[in-house]
N, CA, C and O atoms as a MOPAC input file, in Angstrom:
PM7 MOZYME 1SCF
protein

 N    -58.36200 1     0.73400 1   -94.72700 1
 C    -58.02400 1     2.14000 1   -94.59700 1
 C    -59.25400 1     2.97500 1   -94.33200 1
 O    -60.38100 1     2.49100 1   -94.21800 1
 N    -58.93400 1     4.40100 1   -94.23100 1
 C    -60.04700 1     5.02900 1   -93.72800 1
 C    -60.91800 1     4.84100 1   -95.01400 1
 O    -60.41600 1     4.13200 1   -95.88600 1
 N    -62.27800 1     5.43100 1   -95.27900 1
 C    -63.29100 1     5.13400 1   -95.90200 1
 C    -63.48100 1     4.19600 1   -97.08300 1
 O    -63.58800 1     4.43300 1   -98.28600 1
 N    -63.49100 1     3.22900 1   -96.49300 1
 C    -63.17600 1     1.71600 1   -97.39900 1
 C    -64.01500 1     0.82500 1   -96.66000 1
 O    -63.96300 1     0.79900 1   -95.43100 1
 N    -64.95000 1    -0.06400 1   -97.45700 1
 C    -65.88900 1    -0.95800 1   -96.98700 1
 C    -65.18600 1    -2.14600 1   -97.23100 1
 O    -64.37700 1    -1.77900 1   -98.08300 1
 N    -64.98200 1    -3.31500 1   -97.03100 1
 C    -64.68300 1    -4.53800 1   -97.43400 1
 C    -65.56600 1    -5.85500 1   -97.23300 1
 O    -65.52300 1    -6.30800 1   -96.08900 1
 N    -66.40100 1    -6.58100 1   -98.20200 1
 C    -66.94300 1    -7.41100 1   -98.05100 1
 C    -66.14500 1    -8.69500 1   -98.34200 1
 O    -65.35800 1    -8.60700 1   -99.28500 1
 N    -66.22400 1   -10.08900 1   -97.57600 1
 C    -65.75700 1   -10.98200 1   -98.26500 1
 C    -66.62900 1   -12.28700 1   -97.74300 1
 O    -67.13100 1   -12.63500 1   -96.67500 1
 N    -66.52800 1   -12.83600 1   -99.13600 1
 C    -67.63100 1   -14.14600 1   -99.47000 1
 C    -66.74400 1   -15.39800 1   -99.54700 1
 O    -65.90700 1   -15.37200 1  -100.44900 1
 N    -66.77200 1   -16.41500 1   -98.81900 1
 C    -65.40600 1   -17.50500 1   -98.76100 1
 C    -66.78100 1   -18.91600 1   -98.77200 1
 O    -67.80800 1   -19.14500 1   -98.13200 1
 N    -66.16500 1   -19.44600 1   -99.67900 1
 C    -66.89200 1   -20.60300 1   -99.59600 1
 C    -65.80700 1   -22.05100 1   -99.22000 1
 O    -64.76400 1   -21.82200 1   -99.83300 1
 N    -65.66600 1   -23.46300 1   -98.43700 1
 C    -65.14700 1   -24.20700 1   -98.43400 1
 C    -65.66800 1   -25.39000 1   -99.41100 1
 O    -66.87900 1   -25.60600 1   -99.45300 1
 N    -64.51900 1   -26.38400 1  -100.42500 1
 C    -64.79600 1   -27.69700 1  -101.15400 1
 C    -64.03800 1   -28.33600 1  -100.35600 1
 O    -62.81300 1   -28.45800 1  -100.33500 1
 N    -65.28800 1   -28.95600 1   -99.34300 1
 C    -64.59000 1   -30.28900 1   -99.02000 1
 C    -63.98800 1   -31.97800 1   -99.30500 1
 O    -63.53900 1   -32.78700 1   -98.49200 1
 N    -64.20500 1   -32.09900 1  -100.87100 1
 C    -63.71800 1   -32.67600 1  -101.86400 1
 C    -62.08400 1   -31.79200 1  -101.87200 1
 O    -61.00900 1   -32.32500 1  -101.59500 1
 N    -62.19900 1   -30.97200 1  -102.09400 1
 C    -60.44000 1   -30.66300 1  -102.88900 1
 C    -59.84100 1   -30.25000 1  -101.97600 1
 O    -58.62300 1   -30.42500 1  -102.02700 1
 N    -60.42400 1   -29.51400 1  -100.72700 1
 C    -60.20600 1   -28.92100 1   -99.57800 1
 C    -59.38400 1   -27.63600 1  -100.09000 1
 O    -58.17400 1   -27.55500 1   -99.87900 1
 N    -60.06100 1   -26.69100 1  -100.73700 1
 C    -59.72300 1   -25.28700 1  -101.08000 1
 C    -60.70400 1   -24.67500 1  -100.65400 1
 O    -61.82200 1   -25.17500 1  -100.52500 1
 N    -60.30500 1   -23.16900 1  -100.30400 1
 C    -60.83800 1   -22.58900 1   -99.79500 1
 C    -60.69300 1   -21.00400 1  -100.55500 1
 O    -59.73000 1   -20.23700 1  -100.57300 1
 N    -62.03700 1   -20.87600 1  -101.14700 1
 C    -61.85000 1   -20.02500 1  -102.15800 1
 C    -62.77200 1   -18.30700 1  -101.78200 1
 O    -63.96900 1   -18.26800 1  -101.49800 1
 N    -61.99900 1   -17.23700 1  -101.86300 1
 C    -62.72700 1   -15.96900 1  -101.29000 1
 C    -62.91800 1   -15.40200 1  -102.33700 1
 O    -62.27700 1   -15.54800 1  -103.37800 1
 N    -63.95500 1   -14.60300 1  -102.11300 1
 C    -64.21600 1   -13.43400 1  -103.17600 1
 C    -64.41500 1   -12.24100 1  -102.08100 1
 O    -65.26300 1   -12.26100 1  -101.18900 1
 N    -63.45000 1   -11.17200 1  -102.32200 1
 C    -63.30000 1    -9.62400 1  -101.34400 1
 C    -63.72600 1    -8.83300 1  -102.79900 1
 O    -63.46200 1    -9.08600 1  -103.97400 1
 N    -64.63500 1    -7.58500 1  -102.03800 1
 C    -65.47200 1    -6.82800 1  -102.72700 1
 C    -64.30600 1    -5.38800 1  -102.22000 1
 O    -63.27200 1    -5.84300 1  -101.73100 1
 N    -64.31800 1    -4.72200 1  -102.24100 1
 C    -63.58700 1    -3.31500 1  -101.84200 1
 C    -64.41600 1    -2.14900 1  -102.02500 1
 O    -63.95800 1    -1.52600 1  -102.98300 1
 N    -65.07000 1    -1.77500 1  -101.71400 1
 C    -65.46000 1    -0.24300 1  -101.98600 1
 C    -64.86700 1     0.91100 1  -101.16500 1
 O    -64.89300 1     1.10300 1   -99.94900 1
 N    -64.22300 1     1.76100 1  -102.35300 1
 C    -63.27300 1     2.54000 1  -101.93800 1
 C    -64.14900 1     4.08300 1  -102.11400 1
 O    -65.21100 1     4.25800 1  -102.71100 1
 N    -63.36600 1     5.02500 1  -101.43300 1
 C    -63.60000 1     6.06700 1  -101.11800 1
 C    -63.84900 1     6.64500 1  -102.61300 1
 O    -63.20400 1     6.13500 1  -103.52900 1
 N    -64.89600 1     7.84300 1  -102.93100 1
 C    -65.65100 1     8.07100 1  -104.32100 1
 C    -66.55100 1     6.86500 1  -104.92800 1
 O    -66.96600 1     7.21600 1  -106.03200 1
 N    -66.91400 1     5.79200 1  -104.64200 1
 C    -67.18600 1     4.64200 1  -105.18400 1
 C    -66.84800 1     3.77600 1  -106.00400 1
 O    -67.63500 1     3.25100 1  -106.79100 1
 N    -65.31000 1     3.45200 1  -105.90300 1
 C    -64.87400 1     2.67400 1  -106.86200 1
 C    -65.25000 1     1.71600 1  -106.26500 1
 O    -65.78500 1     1.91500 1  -105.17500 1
 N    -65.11500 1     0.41300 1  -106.73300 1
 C    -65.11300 1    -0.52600 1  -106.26000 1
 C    -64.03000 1    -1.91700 1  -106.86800 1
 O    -63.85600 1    -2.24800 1  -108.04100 1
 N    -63.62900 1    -2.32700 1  -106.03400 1
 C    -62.49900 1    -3.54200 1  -106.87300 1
 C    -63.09700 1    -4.59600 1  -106.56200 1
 O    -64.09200 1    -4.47500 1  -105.84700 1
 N    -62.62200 1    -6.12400 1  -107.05700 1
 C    -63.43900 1    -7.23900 1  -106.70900 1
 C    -61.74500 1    -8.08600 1  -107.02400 1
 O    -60.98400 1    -7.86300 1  -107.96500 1
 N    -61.54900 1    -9.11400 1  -105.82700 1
 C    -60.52200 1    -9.90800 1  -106.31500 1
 C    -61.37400 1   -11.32700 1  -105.95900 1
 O    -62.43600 1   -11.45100 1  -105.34800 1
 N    -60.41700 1   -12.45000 1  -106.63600 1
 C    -61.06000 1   -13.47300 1  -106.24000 1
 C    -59.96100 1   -14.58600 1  -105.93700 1
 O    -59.25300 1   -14.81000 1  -106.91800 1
 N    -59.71300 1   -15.19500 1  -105.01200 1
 C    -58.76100 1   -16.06100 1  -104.86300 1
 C    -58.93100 1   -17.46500 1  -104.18200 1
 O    -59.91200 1   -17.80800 1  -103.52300 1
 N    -57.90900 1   -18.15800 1  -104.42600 1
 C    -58.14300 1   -19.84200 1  -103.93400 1
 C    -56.97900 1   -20.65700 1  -103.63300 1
 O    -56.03600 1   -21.01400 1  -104.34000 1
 N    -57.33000 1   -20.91000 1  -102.15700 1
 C    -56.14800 1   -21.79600 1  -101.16600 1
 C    -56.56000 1   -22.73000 1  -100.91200 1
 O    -57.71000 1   -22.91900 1  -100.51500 1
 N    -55.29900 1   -23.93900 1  -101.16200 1
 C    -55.51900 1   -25.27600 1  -100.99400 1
 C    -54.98200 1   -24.88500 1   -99.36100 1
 O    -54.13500 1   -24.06500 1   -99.00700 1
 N    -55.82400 1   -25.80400 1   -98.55900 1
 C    -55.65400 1   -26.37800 1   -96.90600 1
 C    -54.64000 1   -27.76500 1   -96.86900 1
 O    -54.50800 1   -28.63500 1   -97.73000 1
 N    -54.26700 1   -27.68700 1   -96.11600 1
 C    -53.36800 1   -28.68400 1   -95.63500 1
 C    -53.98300 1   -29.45900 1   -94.03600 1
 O    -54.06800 1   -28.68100 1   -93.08600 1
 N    -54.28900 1   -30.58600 1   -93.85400 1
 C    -54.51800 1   -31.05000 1   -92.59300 1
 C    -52.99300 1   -31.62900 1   -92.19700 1
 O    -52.00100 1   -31.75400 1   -92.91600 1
 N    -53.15100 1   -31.87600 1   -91.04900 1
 C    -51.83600 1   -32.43700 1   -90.14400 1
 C    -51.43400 1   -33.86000 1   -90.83300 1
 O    -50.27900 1   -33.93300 1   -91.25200 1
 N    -52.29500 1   -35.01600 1   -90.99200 1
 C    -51.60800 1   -35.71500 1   -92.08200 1
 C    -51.02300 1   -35.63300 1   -92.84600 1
 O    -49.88700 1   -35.98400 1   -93.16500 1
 N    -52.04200 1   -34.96900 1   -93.35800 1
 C    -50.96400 1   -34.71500 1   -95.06700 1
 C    -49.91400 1   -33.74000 1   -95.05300 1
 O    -49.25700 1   -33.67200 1   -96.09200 1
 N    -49.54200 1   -32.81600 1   -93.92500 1
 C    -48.54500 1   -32.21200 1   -93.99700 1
 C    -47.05600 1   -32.86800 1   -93.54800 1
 O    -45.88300 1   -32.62300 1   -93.83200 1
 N    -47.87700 1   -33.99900 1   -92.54600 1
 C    -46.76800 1   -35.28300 1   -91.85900 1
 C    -46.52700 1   -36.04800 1   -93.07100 1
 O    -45.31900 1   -36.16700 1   -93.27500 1
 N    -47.24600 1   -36.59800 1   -93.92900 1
 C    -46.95800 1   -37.25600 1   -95.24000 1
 C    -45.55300 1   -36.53900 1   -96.21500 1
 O    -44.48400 1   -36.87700 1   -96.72300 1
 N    -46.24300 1   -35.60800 1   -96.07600 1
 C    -45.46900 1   -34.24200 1   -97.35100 1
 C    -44.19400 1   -34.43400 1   -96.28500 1
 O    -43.33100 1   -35.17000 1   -96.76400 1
 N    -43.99600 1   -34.11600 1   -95.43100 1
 C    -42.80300 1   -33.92200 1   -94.33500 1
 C    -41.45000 1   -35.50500 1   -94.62300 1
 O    -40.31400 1   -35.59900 1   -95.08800 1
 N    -42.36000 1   -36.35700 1   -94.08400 1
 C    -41.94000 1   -37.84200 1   -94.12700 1
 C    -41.46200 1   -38.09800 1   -95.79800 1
 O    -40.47100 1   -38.82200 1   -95.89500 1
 N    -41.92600 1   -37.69600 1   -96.85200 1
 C    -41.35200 1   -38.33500 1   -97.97300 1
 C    -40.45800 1   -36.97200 1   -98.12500 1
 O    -39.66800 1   -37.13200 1   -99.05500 1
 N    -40.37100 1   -36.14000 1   -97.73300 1
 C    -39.56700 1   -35.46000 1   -98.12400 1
 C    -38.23000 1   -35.39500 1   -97.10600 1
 O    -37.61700 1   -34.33000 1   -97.04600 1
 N    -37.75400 1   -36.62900 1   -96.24900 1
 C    -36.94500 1   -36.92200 1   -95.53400 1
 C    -36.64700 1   -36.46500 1   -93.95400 1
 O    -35.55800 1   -36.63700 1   -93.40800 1
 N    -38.04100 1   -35.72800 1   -93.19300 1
 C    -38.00400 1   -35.57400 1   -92.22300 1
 C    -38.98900 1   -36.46600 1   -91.25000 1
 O    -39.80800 1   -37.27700 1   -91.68400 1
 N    -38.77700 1   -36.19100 1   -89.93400 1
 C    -39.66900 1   -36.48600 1   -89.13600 1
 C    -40.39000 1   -36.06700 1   -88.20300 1
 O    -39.79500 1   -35.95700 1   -87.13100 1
 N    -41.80700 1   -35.69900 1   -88.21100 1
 C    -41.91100 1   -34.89800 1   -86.64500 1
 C    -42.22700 1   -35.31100 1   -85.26100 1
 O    -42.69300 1   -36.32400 1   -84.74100 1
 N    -41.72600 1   -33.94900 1   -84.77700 1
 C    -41.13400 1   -34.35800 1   -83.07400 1
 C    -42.19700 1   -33.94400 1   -82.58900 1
 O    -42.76500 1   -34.60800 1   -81.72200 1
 N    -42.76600 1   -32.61200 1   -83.09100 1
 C    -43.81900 1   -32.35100 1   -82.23200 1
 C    -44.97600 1   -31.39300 1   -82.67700 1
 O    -44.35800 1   -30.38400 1   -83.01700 1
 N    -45.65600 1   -31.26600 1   -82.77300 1
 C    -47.08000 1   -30.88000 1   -82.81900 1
 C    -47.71600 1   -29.72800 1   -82.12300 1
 O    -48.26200 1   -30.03200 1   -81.06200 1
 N    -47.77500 1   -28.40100 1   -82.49200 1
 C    -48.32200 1   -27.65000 1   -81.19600 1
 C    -49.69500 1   -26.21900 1   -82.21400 1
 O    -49.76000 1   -25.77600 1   -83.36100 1
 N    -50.41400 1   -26.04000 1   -81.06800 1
 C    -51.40500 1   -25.10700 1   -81.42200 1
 C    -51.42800 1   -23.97200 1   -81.69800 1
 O    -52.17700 1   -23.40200 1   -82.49300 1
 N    -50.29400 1   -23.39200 1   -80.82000 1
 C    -50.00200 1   -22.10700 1   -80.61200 1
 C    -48.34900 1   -21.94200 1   -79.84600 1
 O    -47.66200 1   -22.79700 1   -79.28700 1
 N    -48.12500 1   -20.66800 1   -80.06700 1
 C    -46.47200 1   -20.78900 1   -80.07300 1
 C    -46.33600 1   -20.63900 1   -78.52900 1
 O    -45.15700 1   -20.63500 1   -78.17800 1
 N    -47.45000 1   -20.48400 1   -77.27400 1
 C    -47.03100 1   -20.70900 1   -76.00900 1
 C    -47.56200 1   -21.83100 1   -75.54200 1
 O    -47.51500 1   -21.96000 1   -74.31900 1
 N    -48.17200 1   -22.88300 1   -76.30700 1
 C    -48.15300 1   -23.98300 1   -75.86300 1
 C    -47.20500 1   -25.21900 1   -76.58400 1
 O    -47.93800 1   -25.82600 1   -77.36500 1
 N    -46.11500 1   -25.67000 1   -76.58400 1
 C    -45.27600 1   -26.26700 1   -77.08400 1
 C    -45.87700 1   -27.98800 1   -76.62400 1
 O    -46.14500 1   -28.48500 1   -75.53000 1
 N    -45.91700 1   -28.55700 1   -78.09700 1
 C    -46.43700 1   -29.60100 1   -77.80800 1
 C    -48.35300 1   -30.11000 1   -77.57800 1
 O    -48.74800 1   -31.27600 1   -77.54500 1
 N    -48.97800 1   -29.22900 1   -77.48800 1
 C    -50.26000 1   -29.11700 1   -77.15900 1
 C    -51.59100 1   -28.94900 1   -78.59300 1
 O    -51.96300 1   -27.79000 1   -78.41100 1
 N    -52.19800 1   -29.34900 1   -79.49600 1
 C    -53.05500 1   -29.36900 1   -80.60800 1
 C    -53.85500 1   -29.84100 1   -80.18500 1
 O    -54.00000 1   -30.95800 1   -79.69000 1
 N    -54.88600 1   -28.49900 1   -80.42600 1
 C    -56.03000 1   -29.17600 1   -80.23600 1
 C    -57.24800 1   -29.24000 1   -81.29600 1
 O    -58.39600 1   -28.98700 1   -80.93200 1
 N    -56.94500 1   -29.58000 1   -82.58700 1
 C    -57.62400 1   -30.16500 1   -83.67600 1
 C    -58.09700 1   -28.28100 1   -84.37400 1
 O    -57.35000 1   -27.30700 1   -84.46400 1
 N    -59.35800 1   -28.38600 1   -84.68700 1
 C    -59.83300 1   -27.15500 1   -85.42400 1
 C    -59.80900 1   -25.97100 1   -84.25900 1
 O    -59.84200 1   -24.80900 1   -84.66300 1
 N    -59.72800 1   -26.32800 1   -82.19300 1
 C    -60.17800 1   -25.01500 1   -81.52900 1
 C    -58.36500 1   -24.50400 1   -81.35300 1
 O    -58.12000 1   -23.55800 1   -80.60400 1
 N    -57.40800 1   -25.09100 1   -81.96600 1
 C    -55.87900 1   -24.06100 1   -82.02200 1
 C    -56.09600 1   -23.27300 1   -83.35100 1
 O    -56.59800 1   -23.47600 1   -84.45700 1
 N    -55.46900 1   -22.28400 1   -82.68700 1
 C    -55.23000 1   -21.02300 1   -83.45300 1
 C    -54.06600 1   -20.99300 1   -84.83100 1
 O    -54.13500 1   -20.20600 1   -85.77500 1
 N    -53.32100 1   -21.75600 1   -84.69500 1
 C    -52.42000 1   -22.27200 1   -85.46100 1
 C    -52.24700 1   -23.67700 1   -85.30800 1
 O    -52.85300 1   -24.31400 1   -84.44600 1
 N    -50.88700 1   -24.53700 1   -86.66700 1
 C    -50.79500 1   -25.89000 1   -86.47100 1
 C    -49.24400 1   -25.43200 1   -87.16400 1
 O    -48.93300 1   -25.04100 1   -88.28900 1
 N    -48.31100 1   -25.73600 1   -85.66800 1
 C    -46.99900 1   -25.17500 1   -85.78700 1
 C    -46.59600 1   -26.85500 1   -85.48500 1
 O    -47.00800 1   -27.71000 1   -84.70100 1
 N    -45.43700 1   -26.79400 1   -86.69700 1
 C    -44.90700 1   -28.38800 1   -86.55600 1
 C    -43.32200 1   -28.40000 1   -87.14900 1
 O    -42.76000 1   -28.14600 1   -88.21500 1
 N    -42.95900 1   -28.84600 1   -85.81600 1
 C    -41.73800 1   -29.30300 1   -85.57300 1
 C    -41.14500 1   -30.33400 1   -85.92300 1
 O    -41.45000 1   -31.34100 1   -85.28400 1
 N    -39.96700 1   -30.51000 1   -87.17700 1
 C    -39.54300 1   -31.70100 1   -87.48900 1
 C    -38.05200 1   -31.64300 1   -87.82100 1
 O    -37.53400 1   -30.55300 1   -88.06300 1
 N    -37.42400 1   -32.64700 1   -87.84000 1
 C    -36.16500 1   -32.81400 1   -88.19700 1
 C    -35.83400 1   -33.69000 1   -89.45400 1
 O    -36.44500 1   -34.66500 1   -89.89100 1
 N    -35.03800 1   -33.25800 1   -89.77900 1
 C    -33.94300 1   -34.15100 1   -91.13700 1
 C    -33.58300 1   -35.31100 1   -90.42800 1
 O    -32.82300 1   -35.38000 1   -89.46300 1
 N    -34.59200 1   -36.80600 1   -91.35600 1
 C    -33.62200 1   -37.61200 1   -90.96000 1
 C    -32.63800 1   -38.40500 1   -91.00400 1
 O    -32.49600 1   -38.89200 1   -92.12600 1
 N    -31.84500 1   -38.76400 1   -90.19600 1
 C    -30.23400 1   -39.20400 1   -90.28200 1
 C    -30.46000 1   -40.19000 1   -91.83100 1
 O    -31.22200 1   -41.15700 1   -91.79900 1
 N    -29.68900 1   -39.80100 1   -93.17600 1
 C    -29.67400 1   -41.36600 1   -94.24600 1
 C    -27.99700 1   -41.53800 1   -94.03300 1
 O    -27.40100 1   -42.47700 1   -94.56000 1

């Protein structure tokens, strides 16, 4: 928003593969807030793993939502994945 600074400090554990930020806020008069938070990452395996025991399968793999079918590792912008329920 208008007169609001925002700093943020993100460090990666590539052991646990979380990805943990610390955002600073300095707000208009000088308050300042501090949050701190932490997201587990998911790679394409393990999301095909998680997928597969949980009774689907995927069809397809893509980077971005105008390339259907197309991943290209860490330079896509997204990791959009397509799967189906399969037949028991």
């Amino acid at each position: 928003g208008d007169n609001c600074v925002v700093m943020e400090e993100s460090t990666f554990n590539f052991i646990t593969s979380r990805l943990t930020v610390k955002r600073t806020m300095l707000l208009d008069g000088g308050r300042q807030v501090e949050n701190e938070f932490s997201i587990r990452t998911y790679c394409l395996h393990e999301l095909g793993k998680i997928l597969h025991n949980a009774g689907f399968r995927v069809i397809e793999v893509s980077g971005h939502i105008h390339t259907p079918g197309a991943f290209f590792g860490p330079d896509s912008t997204n990791m959009i994945i397509l799967a189906e329920k399969r037949a028991e």
